[in-house]
N, C-alpha and C positions, 0 to 999 in steps of 0.2 A: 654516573654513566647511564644508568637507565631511567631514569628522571628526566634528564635532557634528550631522549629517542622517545620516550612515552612522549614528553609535549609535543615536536616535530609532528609523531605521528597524528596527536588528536588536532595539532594545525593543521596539516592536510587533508585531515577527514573535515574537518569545518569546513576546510575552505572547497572544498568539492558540496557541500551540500547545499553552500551561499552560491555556489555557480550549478547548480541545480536549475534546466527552465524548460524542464519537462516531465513526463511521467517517468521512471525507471521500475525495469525489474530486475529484482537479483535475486541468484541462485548459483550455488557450488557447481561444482563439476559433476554429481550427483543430482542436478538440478533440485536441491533439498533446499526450498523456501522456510521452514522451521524453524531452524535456527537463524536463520538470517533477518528474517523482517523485525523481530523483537530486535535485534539489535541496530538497525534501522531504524529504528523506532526511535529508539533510546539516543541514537547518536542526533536526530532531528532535534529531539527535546532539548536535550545539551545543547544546540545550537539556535535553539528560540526559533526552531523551524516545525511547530505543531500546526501550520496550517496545511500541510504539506501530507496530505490524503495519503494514505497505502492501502491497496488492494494488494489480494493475493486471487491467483489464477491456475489452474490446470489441474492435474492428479493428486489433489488434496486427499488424504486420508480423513474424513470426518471426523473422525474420533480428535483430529487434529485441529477442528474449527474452535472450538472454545478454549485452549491455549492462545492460536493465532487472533482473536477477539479481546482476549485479555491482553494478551499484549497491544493492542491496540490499532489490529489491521480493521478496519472497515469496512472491505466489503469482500467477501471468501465466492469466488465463481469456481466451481468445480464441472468435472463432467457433465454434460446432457443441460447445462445452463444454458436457458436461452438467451441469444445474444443480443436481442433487440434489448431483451431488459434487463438484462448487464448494461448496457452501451447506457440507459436510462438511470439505470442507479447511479452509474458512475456522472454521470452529470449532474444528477440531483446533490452527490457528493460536494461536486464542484460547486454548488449555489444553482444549478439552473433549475428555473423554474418549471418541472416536466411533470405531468399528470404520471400519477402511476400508468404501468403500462397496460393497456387494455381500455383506460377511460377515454383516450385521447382519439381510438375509432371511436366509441361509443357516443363520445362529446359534439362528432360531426355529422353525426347522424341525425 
C-alpha cells in the first residue's frame, strides 16, 4: 500500500522538476528555506537534474550558511547584499561570462 503512493509520489515530484524551465523558490508557510532546499537538492540529483543552480535568498540566519552550502545551495544572498552583484553571481552561475563586479567599470575606463 505504501510502496505504490511512495512511487506516485516520487513520479510526480520527477515529473515537476523535468517540467522545471525556470528559476523557482521555495519556502514553508514559515517561509523557512532550511529545510527545504536540501531537499531540493536531493530530489534534482535523483532526477539527474544537477545542472539546475539553487540559490537561497532573504533572512538567512548565518549561522545557517554552511549547512545551506553543504547541502549544496550555491549562492546564500542575505540582507544588505548588494544586488547588482547577486544579479552577477547568479549569472556567472549560469555560465555567463561577467567580470567580477566592480572590474567591469574599472575595464571601461
Amino acid at each position: 500500500m505504501f510502496a505504490g503512493s511512495r512511487r506516485r509520489d516520487t513520479a510526480a515530484k520527477l515529473a515537476a522538476v523535468e517540467a522545471m524551465r525556470m528559476n523557482v523558490m521555495i519556502a514553508d508557510n514559515d517561509l523557512n528555506i532550511t529545510y527545504l532546499n536540501p531537499s531540493v537538492i536531493a530530489l534534482l540529483r535523483e532526477a539527474g537534474r544537477s545542472d539546475i543552480k539553487v540559490v537561497a535568498g532573504g533572512v538567512i540566519p548565518p549561522q545557517d550558511y554552511e549547512f545551506l552550502r553543504a547541502a549544496g545551495v550555491q549562492g546564500i544572498y542575505g540582507p544588505g547584499s548588494n544586488v547588482v552583484e547577486c544579479a552577477a553571481d547568479v549569472l556567472r552561475l549560469l555560465g555567463h561570462n561577467m567580470p567580477p563586479a566592480g572590474e567591469a567599470s574599472e575595464a571601461a575606463e
